[in-house]
C-alpha positions in Angstrom: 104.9 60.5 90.3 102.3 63.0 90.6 100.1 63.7 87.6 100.9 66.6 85.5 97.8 67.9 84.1 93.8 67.9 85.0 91.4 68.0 82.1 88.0 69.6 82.9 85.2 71.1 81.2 84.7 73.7 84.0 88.7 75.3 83.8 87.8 76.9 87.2 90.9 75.6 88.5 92.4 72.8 87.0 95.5 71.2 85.7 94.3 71.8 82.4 92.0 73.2 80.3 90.0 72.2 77.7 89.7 73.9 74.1 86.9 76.4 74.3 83.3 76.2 72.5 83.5 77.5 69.8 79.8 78.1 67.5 79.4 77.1 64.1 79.6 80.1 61.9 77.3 78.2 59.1 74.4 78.5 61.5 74.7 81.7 62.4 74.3 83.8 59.4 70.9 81.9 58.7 69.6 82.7 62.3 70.2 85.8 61.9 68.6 85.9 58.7 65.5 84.1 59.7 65.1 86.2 62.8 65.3 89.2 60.7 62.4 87.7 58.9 60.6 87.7 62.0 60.5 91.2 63.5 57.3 92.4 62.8 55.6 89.4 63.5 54.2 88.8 67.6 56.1 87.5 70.1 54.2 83.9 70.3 54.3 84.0 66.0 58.0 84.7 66.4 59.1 82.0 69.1 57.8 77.9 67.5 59.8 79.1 64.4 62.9 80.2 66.5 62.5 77.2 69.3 62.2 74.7 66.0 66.2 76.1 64.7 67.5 75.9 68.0 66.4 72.2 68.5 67.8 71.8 64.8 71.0 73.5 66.0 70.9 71.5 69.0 70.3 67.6 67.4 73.0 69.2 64.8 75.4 69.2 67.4 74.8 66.3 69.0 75.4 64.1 65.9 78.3 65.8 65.5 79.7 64.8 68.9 78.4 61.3 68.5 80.4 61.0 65.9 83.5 61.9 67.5 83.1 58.2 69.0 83.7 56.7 66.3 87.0 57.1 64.1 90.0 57.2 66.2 88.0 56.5 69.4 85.8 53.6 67.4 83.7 52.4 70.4 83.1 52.2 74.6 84.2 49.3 76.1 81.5 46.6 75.9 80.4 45.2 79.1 82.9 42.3 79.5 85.8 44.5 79.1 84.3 46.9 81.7 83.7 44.3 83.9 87.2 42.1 83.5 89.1 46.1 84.0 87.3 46.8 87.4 88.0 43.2 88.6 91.3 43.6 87.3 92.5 47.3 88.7 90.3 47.1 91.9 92.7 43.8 93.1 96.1 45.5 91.7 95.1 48.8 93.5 94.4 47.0 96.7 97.4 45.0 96.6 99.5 47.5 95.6 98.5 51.0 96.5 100.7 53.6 97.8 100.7 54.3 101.5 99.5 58.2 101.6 97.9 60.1 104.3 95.0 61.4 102.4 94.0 57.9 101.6 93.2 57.1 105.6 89.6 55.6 105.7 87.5 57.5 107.9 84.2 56.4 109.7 80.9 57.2 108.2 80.3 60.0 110.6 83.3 61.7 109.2 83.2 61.8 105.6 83.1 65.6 105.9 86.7 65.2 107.1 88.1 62.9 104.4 86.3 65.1 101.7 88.4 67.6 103.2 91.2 65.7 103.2 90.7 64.8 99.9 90.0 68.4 98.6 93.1 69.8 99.9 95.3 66.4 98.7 94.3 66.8 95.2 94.5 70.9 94.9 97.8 70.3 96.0 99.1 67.4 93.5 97.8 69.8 90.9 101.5 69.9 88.9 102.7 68.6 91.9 104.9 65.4 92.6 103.4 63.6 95.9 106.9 63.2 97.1 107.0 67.1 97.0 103.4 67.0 98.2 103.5 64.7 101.3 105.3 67.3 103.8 103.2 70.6 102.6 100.3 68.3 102.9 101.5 67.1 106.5 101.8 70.5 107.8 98.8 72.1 106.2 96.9 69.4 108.3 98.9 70.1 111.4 97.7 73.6 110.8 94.2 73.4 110.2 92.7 69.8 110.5 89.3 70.4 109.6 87.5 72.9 106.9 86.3 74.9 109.8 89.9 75.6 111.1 91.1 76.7 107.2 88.4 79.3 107.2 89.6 81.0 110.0 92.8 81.5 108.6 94.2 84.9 106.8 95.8 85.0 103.5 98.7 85.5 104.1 99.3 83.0 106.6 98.1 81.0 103.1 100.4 81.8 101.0 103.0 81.4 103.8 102.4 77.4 104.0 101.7 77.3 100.5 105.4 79.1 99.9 108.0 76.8 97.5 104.6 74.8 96.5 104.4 77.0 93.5 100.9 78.1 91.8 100.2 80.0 94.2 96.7 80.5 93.4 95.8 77.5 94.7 95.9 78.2 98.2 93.9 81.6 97.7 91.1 79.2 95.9 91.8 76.5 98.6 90.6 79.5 101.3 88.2 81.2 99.4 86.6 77.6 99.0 86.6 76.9 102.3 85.4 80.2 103.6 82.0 79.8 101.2 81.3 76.2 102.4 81.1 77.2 106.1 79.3 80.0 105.5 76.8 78.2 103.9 73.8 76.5 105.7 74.1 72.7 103.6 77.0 71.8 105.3 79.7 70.1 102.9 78.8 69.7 99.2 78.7 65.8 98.5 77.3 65.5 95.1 79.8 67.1 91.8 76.8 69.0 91.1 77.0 71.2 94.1 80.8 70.8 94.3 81.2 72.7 91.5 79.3 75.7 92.7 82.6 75.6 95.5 85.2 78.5 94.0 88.3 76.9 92.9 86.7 73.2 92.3 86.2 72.2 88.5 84.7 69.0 87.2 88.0 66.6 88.0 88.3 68.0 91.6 84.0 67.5 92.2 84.2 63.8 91.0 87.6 63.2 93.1 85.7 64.5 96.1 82.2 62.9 95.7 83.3 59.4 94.7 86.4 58.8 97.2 84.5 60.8 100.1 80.7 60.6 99.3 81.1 57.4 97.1 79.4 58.8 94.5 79.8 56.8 90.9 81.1 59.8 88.8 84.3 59.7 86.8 87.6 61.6 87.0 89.6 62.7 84.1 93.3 63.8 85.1 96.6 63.7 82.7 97.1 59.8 84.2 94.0 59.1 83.2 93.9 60.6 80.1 97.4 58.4 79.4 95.6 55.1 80.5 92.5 55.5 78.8 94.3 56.6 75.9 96.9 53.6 75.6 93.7 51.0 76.3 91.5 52.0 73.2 94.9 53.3 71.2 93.6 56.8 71.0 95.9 58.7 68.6 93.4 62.2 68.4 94.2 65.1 70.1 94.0 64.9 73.6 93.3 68.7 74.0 90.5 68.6 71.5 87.2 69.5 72.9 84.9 66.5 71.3 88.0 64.6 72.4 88.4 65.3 75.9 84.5 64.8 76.4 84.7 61.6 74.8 87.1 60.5 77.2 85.1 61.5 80.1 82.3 59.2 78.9 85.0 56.4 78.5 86.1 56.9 82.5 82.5 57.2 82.8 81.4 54.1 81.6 84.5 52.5 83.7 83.6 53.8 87.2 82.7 50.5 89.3 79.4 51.6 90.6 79.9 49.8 94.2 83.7 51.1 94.7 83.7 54.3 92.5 86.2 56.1 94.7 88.6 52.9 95.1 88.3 52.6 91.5 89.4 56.2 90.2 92.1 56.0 92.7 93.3 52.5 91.0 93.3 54.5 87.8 95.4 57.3 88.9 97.8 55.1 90.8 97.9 52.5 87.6 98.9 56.3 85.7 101.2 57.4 88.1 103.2 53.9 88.6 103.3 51.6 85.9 101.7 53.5 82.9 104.1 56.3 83.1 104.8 58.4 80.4 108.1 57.1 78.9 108.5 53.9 80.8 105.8 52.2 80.8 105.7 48.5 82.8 103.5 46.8 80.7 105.0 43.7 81.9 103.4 44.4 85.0 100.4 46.0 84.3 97.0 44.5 85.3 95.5 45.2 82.1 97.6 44.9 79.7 95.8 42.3 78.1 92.8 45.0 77.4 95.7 47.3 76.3 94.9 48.0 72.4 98.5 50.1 72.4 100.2 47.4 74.1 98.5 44.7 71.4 99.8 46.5 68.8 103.2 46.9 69.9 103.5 43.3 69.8 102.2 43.5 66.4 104.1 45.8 64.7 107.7 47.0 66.3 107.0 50.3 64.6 104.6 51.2 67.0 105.2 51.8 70.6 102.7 52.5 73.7 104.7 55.8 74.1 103.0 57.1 71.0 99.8 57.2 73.1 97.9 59.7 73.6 100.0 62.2 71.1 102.3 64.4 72.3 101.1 68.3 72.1 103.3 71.1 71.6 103.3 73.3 74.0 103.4 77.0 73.5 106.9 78.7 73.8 106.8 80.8 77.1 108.2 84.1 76.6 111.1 85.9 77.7 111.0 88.9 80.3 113.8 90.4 82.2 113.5 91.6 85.9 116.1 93.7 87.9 115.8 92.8 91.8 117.2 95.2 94.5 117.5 93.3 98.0 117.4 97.2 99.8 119.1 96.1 103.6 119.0 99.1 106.1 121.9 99.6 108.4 121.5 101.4 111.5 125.1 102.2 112.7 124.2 104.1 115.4 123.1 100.7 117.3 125.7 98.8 116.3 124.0 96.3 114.8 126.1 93.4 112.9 123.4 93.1 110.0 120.6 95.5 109.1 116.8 94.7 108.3 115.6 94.1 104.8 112.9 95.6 102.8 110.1 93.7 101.3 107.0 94.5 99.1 103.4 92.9 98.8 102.7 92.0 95.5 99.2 93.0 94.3 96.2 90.7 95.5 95.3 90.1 91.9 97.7 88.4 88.9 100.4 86.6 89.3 102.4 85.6 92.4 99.2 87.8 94.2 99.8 88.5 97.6 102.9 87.4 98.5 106.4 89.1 99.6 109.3 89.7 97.5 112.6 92.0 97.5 111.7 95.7 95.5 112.2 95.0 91.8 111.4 95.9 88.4 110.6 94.7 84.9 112.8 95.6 82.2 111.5 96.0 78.4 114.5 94.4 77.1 117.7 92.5 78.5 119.7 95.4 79.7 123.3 96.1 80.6 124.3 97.0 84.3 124.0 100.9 83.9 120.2 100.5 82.8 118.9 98.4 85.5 120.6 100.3 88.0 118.6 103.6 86.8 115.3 101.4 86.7 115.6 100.5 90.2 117.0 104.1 91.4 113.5 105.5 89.7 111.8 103.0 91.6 113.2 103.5 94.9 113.0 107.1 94.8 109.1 107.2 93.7 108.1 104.3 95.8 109.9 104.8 98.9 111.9 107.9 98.9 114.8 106.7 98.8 117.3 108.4 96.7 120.9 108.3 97.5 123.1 111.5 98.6 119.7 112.5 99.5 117.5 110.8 102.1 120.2 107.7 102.5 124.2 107.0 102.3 125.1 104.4 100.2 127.5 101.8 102.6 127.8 99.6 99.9 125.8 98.3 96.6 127.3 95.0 94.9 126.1 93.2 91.5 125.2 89.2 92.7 124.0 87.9 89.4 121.6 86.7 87.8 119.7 83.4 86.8 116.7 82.2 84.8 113.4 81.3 86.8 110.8 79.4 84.9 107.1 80.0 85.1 104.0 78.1 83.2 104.5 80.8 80.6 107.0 82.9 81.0 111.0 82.7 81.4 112.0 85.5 83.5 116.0 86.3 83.7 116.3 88.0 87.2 119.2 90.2 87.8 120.4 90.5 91.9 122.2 93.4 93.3 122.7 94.5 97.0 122.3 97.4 98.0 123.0 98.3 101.4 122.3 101.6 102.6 121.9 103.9 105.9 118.9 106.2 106.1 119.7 109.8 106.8 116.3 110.5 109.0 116.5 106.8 110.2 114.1 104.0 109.9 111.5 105.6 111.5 111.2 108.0 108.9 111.3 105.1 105.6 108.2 105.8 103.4 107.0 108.8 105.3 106.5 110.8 102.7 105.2 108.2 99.7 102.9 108.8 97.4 101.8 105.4 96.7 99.4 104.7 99.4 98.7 101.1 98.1 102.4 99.9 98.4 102.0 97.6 101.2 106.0 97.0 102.6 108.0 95.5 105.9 111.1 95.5 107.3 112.4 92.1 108.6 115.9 90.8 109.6 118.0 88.3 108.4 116.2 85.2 110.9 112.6 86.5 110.3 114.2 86.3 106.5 115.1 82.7 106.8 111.6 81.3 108.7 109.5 83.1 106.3 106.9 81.3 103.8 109.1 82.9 100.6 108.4 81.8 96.2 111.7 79.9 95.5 112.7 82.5 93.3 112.6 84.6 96.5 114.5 82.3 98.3 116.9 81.6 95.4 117.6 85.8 95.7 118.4 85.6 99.1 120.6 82.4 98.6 122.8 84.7 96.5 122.7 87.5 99.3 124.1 85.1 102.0 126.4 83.5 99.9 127.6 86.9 99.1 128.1 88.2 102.9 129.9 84.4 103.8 132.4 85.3 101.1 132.8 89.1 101.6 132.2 91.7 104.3 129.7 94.4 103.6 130.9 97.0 106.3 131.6 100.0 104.5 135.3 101.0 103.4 136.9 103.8 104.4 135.6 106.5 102.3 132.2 105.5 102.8 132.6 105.7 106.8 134.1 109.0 106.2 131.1 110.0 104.3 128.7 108.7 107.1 130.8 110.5 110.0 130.3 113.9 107.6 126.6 113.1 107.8 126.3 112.5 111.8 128.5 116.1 112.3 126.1 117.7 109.8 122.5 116.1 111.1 
């Protein structure tokens, strides 16, 4: 069971975020006020007085996030419970650890290769189960072995092996990060420090790296171990809360077993992912359950349980959008072909889904009947790719396939499918001649470059519907559409 979310003070790219800064608005009336004051005094009169209130400010805030500690989070560990955890996960972890490829030791000389290894391992089990992982991760590998190989690779042939994996943004960073390390003249980053200067690697990702590569004694904080920690001191505060999540950091920080720090964040993880699950935990089985707080006071009182650890946060309701996909397939009669080719469109490089191929659609203000969409999409066609029917094309056939709901972080999109198959009056050739959108970027592709190609499931789950449609039903035109076509061959 892959972890589901990455807490991080640096949200660059991780499986979470952390609740932003925010100043206290007490303090900043009276600076204001006091540098007001100031103006027509000198710069060097001016700067002790202003250099004193921020060190106030400063020591102000700092006593405010010591006290965090105490509360609901009370204390660290003291040093024989640090101790008696690291003994205890470090022989569980190597008794018991999962066999995965990313966790192959490497020989000192090729530490750059495991960090890469590592790097691309835990990008990918970002909100990502490792049984879904292990063949993306397999191929990716096959693909490009080293950080040198990724950086010679395009985009699109990116988002291509990244295609089903979902989050798509990860690959992009995954390249962009790789391209920037090679170019630069220090070789791999192996401290979190410079790690975090990579694009697409936040705080979690850095320690991951530099303690399981560069065995560097830094902590990591994912959703697993946010669980773990949480259940072991009985943590009951917010884990989203910024003095919270920083405190929890320092907790993982005190943990990290300074001779096997990489080992010993991995046992953490793995403890998270296999026995201190979310809903079903195995305490029975757990190799620290008796430094478990939760787990103590289960026993103590049946009222509580460890499930109520850390506290469940509401998520934010995604919203609703409604999207009206035209699969657009071009016969070409005159060739006899038994299927035609199928247009698809490049989605911009920025926002979501960047980059990457999907049928011509549209997104509707509302939920809208039949009639509606089908003038949405006509519009579109006709301004995008000058297609218009009775016009620059013959409609052979155009078929509702409907519809289903796809789910993203934060939105629900309905998608409504129709198929519309059509036959070009000046041919192929002549598709998109005359556009006036010079940055549509578009292909034609058959029915087996269709099948073969790195597609979003939603995608896939379109074109599903489009072959389920022409198993079940012919779409050669019916009479009065070939007569329509023969017209159109005596006319042209």
């Amino acid at each position: 069971m892959a972890c589901l979310l990455r807490v991080a003070r640096n949200p660059t790219f991780e499986r979470s975020t952390v609740a932003s800064k925010r100043q206290n608005p007490k303090t900043i009336p009276s600076f204001h006020c006091k540098a007001s004051s100031l103006r027509t005094k000198t710069m060097s009169q001016s700067s002790a007085p202003g250099e004193k209130l921020k060190r106030k400010r400063r020591e102000k805030k700092a006593e405010e996030e010591e006290e965090a500690i105490g509360g609901d989070i009370e204390d660290l560990f003291s040093d024989k419970e640090t101790q008696k955890i690291r003994m205890s996960l470090l022989d569980w972890y190597d008794a018991n650890k999962r066999d995965l490829p990313w966790r192959k030791r490497k020989d000192e000389s090729e530490k750059e290769r495991r960090a890469y290894e590592v790097w691309v391992s835990e990008i990918m089990l970002q909100q990502t189960r490792v049984q879904t992982v292990l063949e993306y991760y397999k191929r990716w590998m096959h693909k490009w072995p080293t950080i040198y190989d990724l950086a010679q690779a395009s985009l699109e042939e990116v988002n291509e092996m990244w295609a089903g994996l979902g989050y798509y943004r990860r690959g992009r960073f995954l390249l962009e990060g790789a391209k920037m390390v090679v170019a630069g003249k220090d070789g791999f980053p192996n401290q979190v420090s410079s790690l975090m200067k990579v694009k697409g690697i936040g705080e979690y990702t850095a320690g991951a790296i530099a303690s399981i590569a560069f065995n560097e004694a830094v902590p990591v904080v994912d959703g697993n171990l946010i669980r773990v920690l949480a259940r072991l001191k009985a943590i009951s505060a917010n884990p989203k809360d910024r003095l919270t999540a920083r405190n929890f950091w320092k907790l993982a920080a005190q943990l990290v077993d300074p001779s096997r720090p990489g080992d010993f964040n991995q046992s953490l993880m793995e403890l998270g992912a296999t026995l201190c699950t979310v809903s079903k935990p195995s305490c029975s089985s757990c190799p620290v359950s008796s430094q478990c707080r939760a787990y103590s006071l289960s026993l103590e009182n049946r009222t509580i349980s460890v499930t109520n650890y850390p506290t469940k946060v509401v998520k934010a309701k995604p919203r609703c959008d409604f999207c009206s996909v035209c699969v657009l397939e071009i016969l070409n009669l005159e060739r006899n072909q038994s299927g035609g080719r199928f247009v698809l469109v490049k989605r911009p490089e920025e926002g979501l889904l960047a980059g990457l191929w999907e049928f011509p659609s549209v997104i509707l203000d509302k939920e809208a009947g039949l009639a509606t969409r089908r003038n949405a999409i006509n519009l579109y066609l006709k301004d995008a790719f000058q297609v218009e029917p009775k016009k620059t094309c013959t409609i052979v056939s155009r078929k509702e396939l409907g519809e289903f709901v796809h789910i993203f972080t934060h939105i629900r999109r309905k998608v409504y499918v129709e198929l519309l198959v059509v036959q070009l009056t000046g041919g192929t050739d002549d598709l998109f001649k005359d556009q006036a959108n010079h940055t549509l970027t578009w292909k034609c592709v058959g029915s087996d470059a269709l099948s073969t190609m790195g597609l979003t499931s939603a995608v896939r789950k379109v074109y599903s519907m489009v072959e389920a449609h022409k198993q079940g039903s012919s779409v050669a035109p019916d009479s009065s559409n070939r007569a329509a076509i023969s017209r159109k061959r005596r006319i042209s």
